[in-house]
C-alpha positions as CSV (number, residue, x, y, z in Angstrom):
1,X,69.3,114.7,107.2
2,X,71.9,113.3,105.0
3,X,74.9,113.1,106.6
4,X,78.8,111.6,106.2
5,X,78.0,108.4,108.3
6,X,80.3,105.0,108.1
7,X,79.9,101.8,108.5
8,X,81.5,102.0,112.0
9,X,79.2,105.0,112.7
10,X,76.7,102.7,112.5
11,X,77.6,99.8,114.3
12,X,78.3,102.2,117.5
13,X,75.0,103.8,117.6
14,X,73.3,100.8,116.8
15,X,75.5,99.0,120.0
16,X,76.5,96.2,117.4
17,X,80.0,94.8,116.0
18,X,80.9,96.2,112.4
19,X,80.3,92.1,111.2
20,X,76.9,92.3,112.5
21,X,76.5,95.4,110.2
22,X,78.3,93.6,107.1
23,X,75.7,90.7,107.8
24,X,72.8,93.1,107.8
25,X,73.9,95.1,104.6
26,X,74.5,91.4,102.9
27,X,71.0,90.3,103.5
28,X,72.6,87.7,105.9
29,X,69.8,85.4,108.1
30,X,72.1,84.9,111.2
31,X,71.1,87.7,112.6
32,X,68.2,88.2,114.7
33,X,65.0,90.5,113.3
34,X,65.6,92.5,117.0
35,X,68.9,93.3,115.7
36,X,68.8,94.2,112.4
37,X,65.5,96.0,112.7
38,X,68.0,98.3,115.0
39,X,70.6,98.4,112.7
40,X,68.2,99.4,109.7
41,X,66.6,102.0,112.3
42,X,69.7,103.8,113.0
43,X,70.7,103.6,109.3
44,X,67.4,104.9,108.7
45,X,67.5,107.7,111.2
46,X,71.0,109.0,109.4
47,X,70.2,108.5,106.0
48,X,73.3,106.2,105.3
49,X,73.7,105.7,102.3
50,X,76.3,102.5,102.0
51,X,80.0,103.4,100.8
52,X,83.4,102.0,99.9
53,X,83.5,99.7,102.5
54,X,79.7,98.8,102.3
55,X,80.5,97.7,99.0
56,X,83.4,95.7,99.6
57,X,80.9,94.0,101.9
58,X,78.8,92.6,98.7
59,X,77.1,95.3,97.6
60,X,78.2,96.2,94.1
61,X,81.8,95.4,94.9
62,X,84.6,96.6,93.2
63,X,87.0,92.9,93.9
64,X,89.3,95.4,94.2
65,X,92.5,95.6,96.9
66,X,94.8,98.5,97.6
67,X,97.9,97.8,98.6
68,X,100.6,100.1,100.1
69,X,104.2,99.9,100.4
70,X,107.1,101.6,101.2
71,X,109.4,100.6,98.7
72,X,109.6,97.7,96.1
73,X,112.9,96.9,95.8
74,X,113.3,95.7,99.5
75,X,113.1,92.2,98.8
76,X,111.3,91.1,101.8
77,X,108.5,94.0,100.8
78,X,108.4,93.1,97.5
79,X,108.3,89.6,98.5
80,X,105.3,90.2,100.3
81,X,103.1,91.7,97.5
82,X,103.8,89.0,95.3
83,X,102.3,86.6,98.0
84,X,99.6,89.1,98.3
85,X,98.8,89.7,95.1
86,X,98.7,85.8,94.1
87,X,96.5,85.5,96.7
88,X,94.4,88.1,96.0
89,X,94.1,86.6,92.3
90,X,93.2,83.2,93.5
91,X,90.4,84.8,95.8
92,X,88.9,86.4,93.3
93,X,90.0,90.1,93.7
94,X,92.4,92.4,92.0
95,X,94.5,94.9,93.4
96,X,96.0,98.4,92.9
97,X,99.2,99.2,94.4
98,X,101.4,102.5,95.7
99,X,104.9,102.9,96.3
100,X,104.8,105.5,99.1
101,X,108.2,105.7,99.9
102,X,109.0,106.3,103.6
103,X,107.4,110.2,103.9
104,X,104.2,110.3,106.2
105,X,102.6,113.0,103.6
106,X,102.7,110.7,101.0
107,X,101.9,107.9,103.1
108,X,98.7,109.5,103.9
109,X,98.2,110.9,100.5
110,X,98.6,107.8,98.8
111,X,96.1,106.4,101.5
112,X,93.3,108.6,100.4
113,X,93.9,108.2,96.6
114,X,92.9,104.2,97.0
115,X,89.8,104.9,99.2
116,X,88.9,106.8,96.4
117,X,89.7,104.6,94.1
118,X,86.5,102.5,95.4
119,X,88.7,99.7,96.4
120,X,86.7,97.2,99.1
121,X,90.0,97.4,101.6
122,X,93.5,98.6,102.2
123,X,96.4,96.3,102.7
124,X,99.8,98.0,104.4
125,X,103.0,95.8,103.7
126,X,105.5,96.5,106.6
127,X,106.1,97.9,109.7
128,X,107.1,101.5,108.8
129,X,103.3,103.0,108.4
130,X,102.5,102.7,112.0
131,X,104.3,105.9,113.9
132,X,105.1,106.5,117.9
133,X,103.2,109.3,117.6
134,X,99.8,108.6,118.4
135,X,98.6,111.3,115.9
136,X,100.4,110.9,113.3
137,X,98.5,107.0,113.1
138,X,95.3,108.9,112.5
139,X,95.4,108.9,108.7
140,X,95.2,105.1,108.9
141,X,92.5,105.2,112.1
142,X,90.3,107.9,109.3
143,X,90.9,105.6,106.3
144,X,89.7,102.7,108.8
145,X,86.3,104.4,109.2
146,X,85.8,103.3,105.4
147,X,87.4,100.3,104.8
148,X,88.7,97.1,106.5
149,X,92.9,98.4,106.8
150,X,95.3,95.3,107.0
151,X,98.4,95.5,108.3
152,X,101.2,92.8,107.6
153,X,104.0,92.4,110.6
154,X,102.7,95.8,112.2
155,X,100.8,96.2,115.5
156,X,97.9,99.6,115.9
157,X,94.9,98.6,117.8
158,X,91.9,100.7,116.4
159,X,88.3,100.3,114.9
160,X,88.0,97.9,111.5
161,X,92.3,97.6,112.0
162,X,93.7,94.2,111.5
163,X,97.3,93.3,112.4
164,X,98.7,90.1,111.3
165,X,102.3,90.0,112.6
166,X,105.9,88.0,113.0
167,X,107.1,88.1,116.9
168,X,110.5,89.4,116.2
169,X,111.4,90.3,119.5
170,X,111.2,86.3,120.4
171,X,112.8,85.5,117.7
172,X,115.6,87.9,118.1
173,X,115.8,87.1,121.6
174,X,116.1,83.1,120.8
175,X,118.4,83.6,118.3
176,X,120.6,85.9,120.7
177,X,120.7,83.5,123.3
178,X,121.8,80.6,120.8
179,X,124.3,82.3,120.0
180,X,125.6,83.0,123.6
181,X,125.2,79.8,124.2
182,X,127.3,78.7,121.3
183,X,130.4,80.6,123.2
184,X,129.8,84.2,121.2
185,X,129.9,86.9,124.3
186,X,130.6,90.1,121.9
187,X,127.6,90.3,119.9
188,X,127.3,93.2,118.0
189,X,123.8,94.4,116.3
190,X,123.5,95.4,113.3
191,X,120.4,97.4,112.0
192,X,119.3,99.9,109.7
193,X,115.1,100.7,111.0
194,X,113.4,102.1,113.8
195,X,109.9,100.8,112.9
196,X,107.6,98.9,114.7
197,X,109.5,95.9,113.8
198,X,112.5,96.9,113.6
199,X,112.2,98.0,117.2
200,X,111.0,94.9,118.5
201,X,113.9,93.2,117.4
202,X,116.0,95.0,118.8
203,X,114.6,95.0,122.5
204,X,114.6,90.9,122.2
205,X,118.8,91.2,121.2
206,X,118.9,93.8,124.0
207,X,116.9,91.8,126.5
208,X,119.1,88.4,125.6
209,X,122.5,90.3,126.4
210,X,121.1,91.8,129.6
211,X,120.0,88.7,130.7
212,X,123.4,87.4,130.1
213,X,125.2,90.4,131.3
214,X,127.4,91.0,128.1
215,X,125.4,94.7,127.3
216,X,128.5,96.6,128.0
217,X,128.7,98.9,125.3
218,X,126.1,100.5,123.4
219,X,128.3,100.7,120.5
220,X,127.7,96.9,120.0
221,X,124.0,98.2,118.6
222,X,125.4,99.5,115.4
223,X,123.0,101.5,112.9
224,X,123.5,101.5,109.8
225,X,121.7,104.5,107.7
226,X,122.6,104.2,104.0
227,X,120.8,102.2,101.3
228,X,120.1,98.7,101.8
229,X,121.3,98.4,98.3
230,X,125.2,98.7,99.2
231,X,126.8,96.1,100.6
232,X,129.9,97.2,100.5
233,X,129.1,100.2,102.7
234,X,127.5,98.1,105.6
235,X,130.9,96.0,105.4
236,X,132.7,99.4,105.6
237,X,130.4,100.7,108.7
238,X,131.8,97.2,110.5
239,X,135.3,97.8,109.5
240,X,135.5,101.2,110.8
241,X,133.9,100.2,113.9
242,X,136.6,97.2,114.2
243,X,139.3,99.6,113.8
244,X,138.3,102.1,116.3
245,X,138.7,99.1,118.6
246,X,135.5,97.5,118.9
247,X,135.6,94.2,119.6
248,X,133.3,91.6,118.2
249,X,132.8,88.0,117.4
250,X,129.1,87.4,116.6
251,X,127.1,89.4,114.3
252,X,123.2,89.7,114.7
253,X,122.1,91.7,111.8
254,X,117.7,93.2,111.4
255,X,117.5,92.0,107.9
256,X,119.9,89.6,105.5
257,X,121.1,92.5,103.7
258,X,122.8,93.5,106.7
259,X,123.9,90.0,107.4
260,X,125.5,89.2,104.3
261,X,127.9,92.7,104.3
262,X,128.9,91.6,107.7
263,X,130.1,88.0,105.8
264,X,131.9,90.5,103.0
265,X,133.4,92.4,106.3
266,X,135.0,88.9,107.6
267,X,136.2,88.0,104.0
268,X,137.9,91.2,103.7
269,X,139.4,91.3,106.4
270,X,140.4,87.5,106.8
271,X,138.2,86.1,109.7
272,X,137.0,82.5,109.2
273,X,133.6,81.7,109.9
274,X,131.9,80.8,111.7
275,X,135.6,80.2,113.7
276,X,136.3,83.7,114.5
277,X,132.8,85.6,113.1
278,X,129.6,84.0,113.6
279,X,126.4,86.0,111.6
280,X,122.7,85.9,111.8
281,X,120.7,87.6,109.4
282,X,116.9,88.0,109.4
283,X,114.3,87.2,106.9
284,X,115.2,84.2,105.2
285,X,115.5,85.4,101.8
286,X,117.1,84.4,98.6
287,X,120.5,86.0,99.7
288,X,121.0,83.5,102.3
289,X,122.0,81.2,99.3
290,X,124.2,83.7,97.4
291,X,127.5,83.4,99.9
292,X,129.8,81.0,100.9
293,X,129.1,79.7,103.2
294,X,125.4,79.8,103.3
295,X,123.9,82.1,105.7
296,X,122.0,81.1,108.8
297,X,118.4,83.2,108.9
298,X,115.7,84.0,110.8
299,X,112.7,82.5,109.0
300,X,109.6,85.0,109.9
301,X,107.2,82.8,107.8
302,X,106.2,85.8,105.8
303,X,104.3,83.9,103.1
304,X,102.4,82.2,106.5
305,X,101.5,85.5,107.5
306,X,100.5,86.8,104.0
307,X,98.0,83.6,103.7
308,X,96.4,84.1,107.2
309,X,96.2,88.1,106.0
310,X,94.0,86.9,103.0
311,X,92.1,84.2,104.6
312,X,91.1,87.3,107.6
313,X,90.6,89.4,104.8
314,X,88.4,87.3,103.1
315,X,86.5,87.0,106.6
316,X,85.7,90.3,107.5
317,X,84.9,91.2,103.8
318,X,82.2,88.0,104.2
319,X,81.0,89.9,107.0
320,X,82.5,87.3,109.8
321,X,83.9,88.5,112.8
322,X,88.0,87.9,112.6
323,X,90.6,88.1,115.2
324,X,92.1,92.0,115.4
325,X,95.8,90.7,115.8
326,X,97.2,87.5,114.9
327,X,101.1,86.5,116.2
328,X,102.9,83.8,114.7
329,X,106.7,82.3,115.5
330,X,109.7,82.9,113.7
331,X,112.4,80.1,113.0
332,X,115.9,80.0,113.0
333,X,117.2,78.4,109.6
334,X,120.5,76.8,110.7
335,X,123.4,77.2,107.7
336,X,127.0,77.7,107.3
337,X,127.6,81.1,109.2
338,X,127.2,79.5,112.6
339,X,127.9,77.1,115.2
340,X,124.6,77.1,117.0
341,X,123.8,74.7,119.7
């Protein structure tokens, strides 16, 4: 009987990993005859025929990468598929990418157009794809069943799922306390995303002023819900919050966008910094260069975790059993917006 059967169909009736699989579809010798004579029986038995995936395993591949992301004008996105894509190139492969915007329908839509384009696997740049919701995670859990899915600095534990990630709620947490320590107690947070990311960072700011005891308001988590484009209206946000009497003296902004309104904000309004305003932003980007002075960052090695992406990539596709989730360390840049011990 001919039936819909995927690689990771396979590998669970045959009691086997999904690399054991890749290694028997590849012709590989390390693995036993016992094992792949019961991989070949099962494959047998169901009359798989190998797909997409199977492919990107060796077998007629495409070379071919999709990659997904929300929007390409957020330079730490758009960042990241430029690392991906050169490395991509330099491994051989090409790649396809979509623009999905932030809509779950078009998420999943867009999902389904690049497994049909035959590509070999499915990279998701960001944190926004993956959803509280169990459910609505099950259009990457489906796509999963026919391709390796890769997701950079997002977390969702499923079959043939890969997460390579930033720990941002250390790093926020680290950074929150050096700035405690540095004498700030009125820290505000400044954010603009509820993603898997951005919700890790803020738990470590919110753990770090607990710990301290200086959580006293919960309008010191300012969010911020206008495009990341305008400056000028994340400086506003501040200054209105200022004027209705919030007090603050440190700044601790989810991306350097964020960060470098909240420098406009003091300008305007005549605060010296770091004297009177301190301001971390997060992601290390080009724009911690463009103000005066320079703007301390939070460096989540994003190209570190777009070469370890590839290099797991490459793995799995080899047919080589990789690590499902892979954490690395942020760093905080020191520059000219704070007085950090």
């Amino acid at each position: 009987m001919t039936t819909n059967m995927t690689i990771y169909d396979i590998s669970e009736k045959a009691g086997v990993s999904i690399a054991t699989v890749s290694r028997v579809l590849n012709g590989s010798s390390n693995v036993s005859e016992k094992t792949k004579k019961k991989v070949l029986d099962v494959m047998n038995q169901y009359e798989y025929t190998p797909n997409a995936f199977a492919r990107g395993l060796g077998l007629n591949t495409m070379k071919t990468i999709g990659i997904m992301c929300a929007d390409s004008s957020d330079l730490y996105l758009a960042k990241a598929v430029y690392y991906i894509e050169e490395l991509l190139r330099a491994n051989g492969y090409d790649s396809l990418l979509s623009c999905t915007g932030y809509d779950l329908e078009i998420k999943e839509k867009s999902l389904e157009l690049l497994i049909s384009k035959k590509v070999d696997s499915i990279i998701l740049v960001g944190s926004n794809f993956i959803y509280e919701k169990e459910t609505d995670n099950k259009y990457i859990s489906d796509a999963a069943a026919q391709v390796p899915i890769m997701l950079l600095n997002a977390s969702y534990e499923a079959p043939n799922v890969y997460s390579i990630v930033s720990d941002d709620y250390t790093s926020m947490y680290e950074a929150t306390l050096q700035m405690i320590a540095s004498g700030r107690k009125d820290i505000l947070y400044f954010y603009n995303s509820t993603s898997y990311s951005g919700k890790r960072k803020l738990s470590g700011y919110r753990a770090a002023m607990e710990e301290a005891g200086l959580l006293k308001s919960g309008s010191l988590m300012q969010f911020y819900m206008g495009s990341h484009e305008d400056i000028h209206a994340m400086a506003d946000q501040l200054a209105k919050a200022r004027s209705k009497g919030l007090f603050f003296n440190g700044v601790i902004a989810a991306d350097d966008n964020l960060a470098l309104a909240a420098v406009k904000y003091a300008q305007l309004n005549g605060l010296k910094i770091p004297e009177e305003l301190s301001v971390i932003g997060y992601n290390n980007s080009l724009l911690t260069t463009c103000c005066n002075p320079e703007l301390t960052s939070i460096d989540n090695k994003l190209e570190t975790l777009c070469q370890h992406l590839i290099t797991t990539l490459m793995g799995i596709l080899s047919g080589s059993e990789m690590p499902k989730k892979t954490v690395f360390s942020g760093e905080i840049i020191h520059r000219g917006t704070t007085c950090l011990q």
